[in-house]
C-alpha positions in Angstrom: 0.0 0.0 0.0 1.5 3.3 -1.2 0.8 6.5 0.7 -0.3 9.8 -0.7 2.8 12.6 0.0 1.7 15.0 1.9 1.0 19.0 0.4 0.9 22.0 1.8 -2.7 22.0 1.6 -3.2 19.2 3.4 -2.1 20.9 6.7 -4.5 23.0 9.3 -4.7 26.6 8.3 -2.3 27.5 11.2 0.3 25.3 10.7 0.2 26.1 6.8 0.7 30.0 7.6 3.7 28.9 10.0 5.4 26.4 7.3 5.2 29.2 4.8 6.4 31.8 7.5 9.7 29.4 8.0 10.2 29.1 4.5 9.9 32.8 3.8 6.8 32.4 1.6 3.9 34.0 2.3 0.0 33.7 0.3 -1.6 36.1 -1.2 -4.4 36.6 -3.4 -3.6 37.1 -7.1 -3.1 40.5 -8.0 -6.3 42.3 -9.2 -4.9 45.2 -10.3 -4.2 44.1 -14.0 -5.9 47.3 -16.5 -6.7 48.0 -19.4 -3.2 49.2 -19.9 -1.3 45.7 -18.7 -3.8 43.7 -21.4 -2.6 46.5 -24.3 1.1 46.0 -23.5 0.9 42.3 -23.4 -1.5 42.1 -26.1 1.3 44.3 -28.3 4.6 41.9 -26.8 2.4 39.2 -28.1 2.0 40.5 -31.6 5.6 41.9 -31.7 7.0 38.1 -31.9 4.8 36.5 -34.2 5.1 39.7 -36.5 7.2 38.0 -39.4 3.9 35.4 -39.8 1.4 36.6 -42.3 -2.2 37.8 -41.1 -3.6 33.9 -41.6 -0.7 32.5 -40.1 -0.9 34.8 -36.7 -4.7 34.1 -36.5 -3.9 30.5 -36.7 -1.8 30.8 -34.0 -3.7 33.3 -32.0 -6.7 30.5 -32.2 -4.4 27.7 -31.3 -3.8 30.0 -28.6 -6.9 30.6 -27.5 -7.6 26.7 -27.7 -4.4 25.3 -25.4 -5.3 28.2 -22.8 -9.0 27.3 -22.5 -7.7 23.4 -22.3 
């Protein structure tokens, strides 16, 4: 019989914060400060790689994408 390794998230919510205290790591929430102005940049860094494809060929990768981040 095998056991199942034991994660982080298996532990009490105390003893989690004081593991991740010792370690030097901390949780917190994802940051929700991403605007309007992030998306544009990243939307632009995106583009500015696959700029040698043609239009067909970037929408083809834009929708292959689209598909492995919705997967």
């Amino acid at each position: 019989m095998s056991k199942k390794p034991l994660t982080i998230n298996d532990l009490e919510p105390e003893v989690r914060k004081k593991v991740l205290a010792a370690a030097g790591k901390t949780r917190r929430s994802p940051n929700k400060t991403f605007t309007v102005e992030h998306e544009r940049r990243y939307a632009l860094r995106v583009l500015a790689e696959i700029s040698d494809l043609s239009q067909s060929e970037r929408a083809r990768v834009l929708a292959r994408a689209t598909k492995v981040n919705n997967v």
